[in-house]
N, C-alpha and C positions, 0 to 999 in steps of 0.2 A: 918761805912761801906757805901759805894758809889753802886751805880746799874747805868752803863752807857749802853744805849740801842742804837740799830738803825733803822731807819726806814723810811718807804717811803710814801711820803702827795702829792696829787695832781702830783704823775709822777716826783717828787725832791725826793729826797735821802736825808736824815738828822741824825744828833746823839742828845744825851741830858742824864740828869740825870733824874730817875726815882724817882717821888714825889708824893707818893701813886697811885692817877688813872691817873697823869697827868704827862707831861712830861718837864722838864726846857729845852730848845732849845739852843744849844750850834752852834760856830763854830770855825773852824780854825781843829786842829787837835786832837785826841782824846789824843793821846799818847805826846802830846807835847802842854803845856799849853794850853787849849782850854777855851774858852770864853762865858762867859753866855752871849745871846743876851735879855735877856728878855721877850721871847716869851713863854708862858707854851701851849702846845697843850695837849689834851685831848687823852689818851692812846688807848680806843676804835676808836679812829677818823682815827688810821693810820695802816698802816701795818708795822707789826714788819720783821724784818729783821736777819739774821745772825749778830752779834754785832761787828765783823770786816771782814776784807779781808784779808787773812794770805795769805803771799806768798808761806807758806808751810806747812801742816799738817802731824806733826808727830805723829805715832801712837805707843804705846809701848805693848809686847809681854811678857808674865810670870815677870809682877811688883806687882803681890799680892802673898805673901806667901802660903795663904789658897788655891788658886786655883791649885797653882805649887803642893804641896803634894796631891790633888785630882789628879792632872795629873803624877803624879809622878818624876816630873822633876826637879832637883835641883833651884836654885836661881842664877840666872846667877852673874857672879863679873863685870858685864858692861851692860848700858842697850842694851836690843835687841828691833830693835825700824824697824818700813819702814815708807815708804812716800806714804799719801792718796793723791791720786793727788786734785788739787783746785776745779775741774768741779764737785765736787761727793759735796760741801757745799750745803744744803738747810736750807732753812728758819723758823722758827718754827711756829707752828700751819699750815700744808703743808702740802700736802701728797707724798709720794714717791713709786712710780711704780715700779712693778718688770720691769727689764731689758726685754726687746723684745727677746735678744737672749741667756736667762737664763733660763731656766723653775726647777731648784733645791733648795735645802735649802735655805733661807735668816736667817739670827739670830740676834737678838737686842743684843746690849751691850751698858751698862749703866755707863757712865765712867763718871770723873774729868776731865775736862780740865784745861790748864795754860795756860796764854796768854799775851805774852810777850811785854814789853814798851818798850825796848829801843834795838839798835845795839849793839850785845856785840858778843866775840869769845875770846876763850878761859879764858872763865870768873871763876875766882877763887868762892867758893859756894858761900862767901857775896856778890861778884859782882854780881850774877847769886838772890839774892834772893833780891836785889836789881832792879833787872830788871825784876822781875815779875810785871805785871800790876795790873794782876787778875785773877781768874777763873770765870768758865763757863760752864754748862751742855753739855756733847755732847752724840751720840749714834752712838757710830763705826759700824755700819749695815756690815755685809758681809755674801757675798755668799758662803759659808762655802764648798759646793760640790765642785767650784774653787779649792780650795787649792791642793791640790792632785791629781787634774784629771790625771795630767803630772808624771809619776813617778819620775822623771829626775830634775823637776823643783817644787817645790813649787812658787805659784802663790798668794802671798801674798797683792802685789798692785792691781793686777789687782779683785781680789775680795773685796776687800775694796773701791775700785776709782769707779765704777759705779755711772752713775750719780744718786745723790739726795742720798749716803749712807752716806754723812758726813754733818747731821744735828748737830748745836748747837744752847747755846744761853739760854734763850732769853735775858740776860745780861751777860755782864761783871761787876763779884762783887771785888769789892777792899778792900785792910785791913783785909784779909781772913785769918785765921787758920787753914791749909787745912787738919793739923791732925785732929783738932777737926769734923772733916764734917764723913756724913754719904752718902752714893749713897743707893738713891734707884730706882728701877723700876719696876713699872708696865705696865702689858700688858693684854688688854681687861679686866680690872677691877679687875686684882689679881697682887699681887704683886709677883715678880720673883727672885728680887735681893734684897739684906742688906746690904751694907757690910761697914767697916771703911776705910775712906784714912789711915790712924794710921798703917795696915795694908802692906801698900808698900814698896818693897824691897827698891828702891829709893826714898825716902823723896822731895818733890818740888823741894829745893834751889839745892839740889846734882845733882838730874835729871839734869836741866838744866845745870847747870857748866860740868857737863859731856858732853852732846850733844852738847854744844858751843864750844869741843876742837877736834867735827868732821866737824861742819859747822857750818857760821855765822847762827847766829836769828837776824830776824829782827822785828821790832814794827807791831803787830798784827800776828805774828808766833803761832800754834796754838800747843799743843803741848798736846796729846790724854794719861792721864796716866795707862792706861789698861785696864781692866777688871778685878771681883772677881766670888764668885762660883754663878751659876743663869744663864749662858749662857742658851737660847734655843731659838727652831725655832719658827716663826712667821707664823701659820698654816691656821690661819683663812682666807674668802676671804677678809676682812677687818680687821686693827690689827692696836689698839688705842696703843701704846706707850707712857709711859710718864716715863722720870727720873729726879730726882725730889731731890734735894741737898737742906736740909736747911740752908736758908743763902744764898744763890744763886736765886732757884725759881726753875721751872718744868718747862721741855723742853719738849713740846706734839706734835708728829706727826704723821699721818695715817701711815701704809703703806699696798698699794693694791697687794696682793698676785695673786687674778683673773686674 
């Protein structure tokens, strides 16, 4: 298993493979043969980063079995997915503000990510599980009062895309068994969520080959695979977040409620 990070030294931008405290320095491109340069920088030295740049973050809607029968709602027979717009990625160990013209619910959600290598569309599931890079810790943040304001409309992007609600990170792991993985999350030093990927209506490889036969993915596509039961709000003036995938690492971010 591989751990590729990114992050920023002296006002540069850089990736590398993670080697306990240090980091091996790479370049050229992540998803396309990338190259040791021989450089190892020291982990503390730099600021970590979101671990790529997706051109689009998909987020998926009722892909845990467990939370559908607490909600009552069948298991859908295709994913139900939207689009977190790109402006809402922040960085990990960061903190993220409530919206200036939001004053309602915020709620953490402690998901799996997949993150795609290569350009594929309508990729059969070995193409599709082929063209997984790897995973990655994210926390789909939304303003949950959003959703419904509207009778008329659900407002599903627009309460997920606020800027700084779509933290991931702080690697990309490779050679991952994403049944075998557990999510967890803690918030203000109690833990909220457990749950298994093992659990999802759509398995990685299917996910993807399914969503590739509505739109291309592209190398570093981000793709959010749900949430399980442990959703809740984020109350305190300050609210430590951490989710925390073994195998992966712990994605930790404030976010200021005040």
């Amino acid at each position: 298993m591989a751990h590729w990070i990114r992050f920023r030294r002296g006002g540069e931008t850089g990736f590398g493979l993670v080697e306990g405290e240090a980091i091996a320095v790479h370049r050229g491109d992540m998803f396309a043969a990338p190259e040791a340069t021989g450089e190892r920088v020291a982990r503390a030295e730099v600021a970590v980063l979101a671990p790529c740049v997706p051109s689009k973050m998909i987020a998926l809607w009722n892909n845990f079995h467990a939370l559908g029968r607490k909600l009552g709602v069948s298991a859908p027979e295709t994913p139900l997915y939207l689009l977190k717009a790109v402006s809402c990625v922040q960085d990990p160990d960061t903190d993220v503000a409530r919206p200036a013209a939001y004053g309602g619910r915020v709620v953490y959600e402690g998901e799996l990510a997949i993150v795609v290598g290569r350009r594929i569309a309508n990729a059969s599931e070995a193409e599709a599980e082929a063209a997984i890079f790897g995973y990655t810790c994210v926390n789909d943040i939304t303003a949950s009062d959003v959703l419904n304001a509207d009778p008329n409309f659900p407002q599903w992007t627009r309460a997920k895309s606020f800027d700084g609600f779509g933290p991931f990170g702080p690697v990309i792991a490779t050679d991952v068994k994403p049944e075998t993985l557990v999510v967890r999350t803690i918030l203000n030093g109690q833990e909220r969520q457990n749950y298994p990927i093992s659990d999802m209506v759509f398995p990685a490889a299917k996910l993807v080959s399914l969503i590739s036969a509505d739109m291309t993915l592209l190398p570093g596509d981000v793709i959010c695979c749900g949430t399980s039961l442990g959703v809740g709000t984020m109350k305190e003036p300050v609210n430590e977040v951490s989710v925390e995938i073994e195998g992966i690492g712990s994605l930790r971010n404030r976010f200021l409620a005040g």
